[in-house]
C-alpha positions, 0 to 999 in steps of 0.5 A: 933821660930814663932812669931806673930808681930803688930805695937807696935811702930816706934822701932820694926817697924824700926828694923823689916825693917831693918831686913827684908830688908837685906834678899834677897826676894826670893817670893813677893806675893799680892792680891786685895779685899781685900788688902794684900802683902806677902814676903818670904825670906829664913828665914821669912814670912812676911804678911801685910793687908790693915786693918794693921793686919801684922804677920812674920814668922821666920823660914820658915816651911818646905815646904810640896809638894801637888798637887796644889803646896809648903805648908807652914804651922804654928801657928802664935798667936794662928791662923793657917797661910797657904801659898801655892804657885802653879807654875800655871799662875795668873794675877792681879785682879787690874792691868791685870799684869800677874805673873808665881805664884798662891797664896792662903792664909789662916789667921786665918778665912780669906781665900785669893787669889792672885798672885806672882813672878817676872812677868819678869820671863815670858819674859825673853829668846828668842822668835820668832815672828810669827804674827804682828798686826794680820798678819802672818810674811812673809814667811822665815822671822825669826824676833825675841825678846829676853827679858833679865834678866838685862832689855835688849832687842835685836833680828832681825827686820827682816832685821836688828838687833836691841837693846833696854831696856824694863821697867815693873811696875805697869803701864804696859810694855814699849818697848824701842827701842835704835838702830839697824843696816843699811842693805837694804833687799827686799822690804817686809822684810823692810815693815814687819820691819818697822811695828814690831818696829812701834808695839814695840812703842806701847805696854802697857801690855803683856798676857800669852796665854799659856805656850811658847805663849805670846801676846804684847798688845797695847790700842786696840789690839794684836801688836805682838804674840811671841813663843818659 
């Protein structure tokens, strides 16, 4: 069954959060200009616009894989509804936030472009540090930066082991350093050390320059270029 929803009162808008709600959200999507968020469960599509144009989906079409991507496809109130979503990188026209999906949406005669997925996604794992503020690490250094699920970082200073958390919203990313272990190396391990987590203090975004290359950005400047 496909079904074309509006604000018709606070019941149905109740009843459809709550609904909706109790669904694990396997897709968030939104884009800019105009405005617009998407959500996909494993059974609805849900589309919201800032004009208050909203719809849902219930079920999900099959998908239909393409070139550019999965293909959902359906006629909602009499307009055509296509959803396609590429595994091609995407950042956010408002805020530079990047995120693994690129969406294209079609409602009825809008045509609509945006970004999806858990920005996180492209953190997380294990990376090793080859360029600090710039400069190249010093050689058979091996300073690292793993990025976990649960918003746990950890890795080698390049003398120490270090541990902390990192947050991403709308603002940007934060690195937080929360311990590290005591052990004296040589003099340029120290220094090179010493300079990473200074840089960790002030990042404010990252950038995905390629796939297994990632940038740790401050106010001005690269502070620390990741790999895999």
């Amino acid at each position: 069954m496909i079904r074309s929803l509006v604000r018709t009162s606070t019941v149905l808008g109740v009843s459809l959060v709550a609904a909706h709600a109790a669904q694990a959200v396997t897709l968030s999507a939104r884009g800019n200009e105009p405005g617009w968020q998407l959500e996909m469960t494993e059974r609805t599509i849900t589309f919201h616009a800032q004009d208050g144009k909203a719809l849902s989906i219930e079920p999900v079409p099959t998908a239909v894989e393409t070139e550019d991507g999965q293909t959902y496809s359906a006629v909602v109130g009499g307009e055509a509804f296509t959803l396609t979503i590429a595994d091609k990188g995407c950042s956010d026209t408002m805020t530079g936030m990047p995120h693994p999906k690129t969406i294209t949406l079609v409602v009825g005669k809008r045509h609509l472009t945006g970004c999806g997925g858990d920005p996180a996604s492209l953190l997380h794992g294990d990376w090793k540090i080859d360029a600090i503020g710039g400069k190249a690490t010093v050689g058979k250094s091996e300073p690292t930066l793993t990025f976990e699920p649960d918003g746990r970082i950890h890795g080698n200073g390049s003398c120490n082991r270090f541990f902390g958390g990192f947050t991403l919203s709308g603002e940007g990313l934060k690195l937080s350093e929360t311990g590290a272990s005591m052990m004296l190396c040589d003099q340029p391990l120290m220094d090179q050390e010493r300079a990473l987590l200074a840089a960790f203090d002030g990042v404010i975004r990252f950038e995905v320059v390629s796939p297994g290359h990632v940038q740790l950005v401050g106010t001005n400047d690269v502070l620390v270029s990741l790999r895999k």
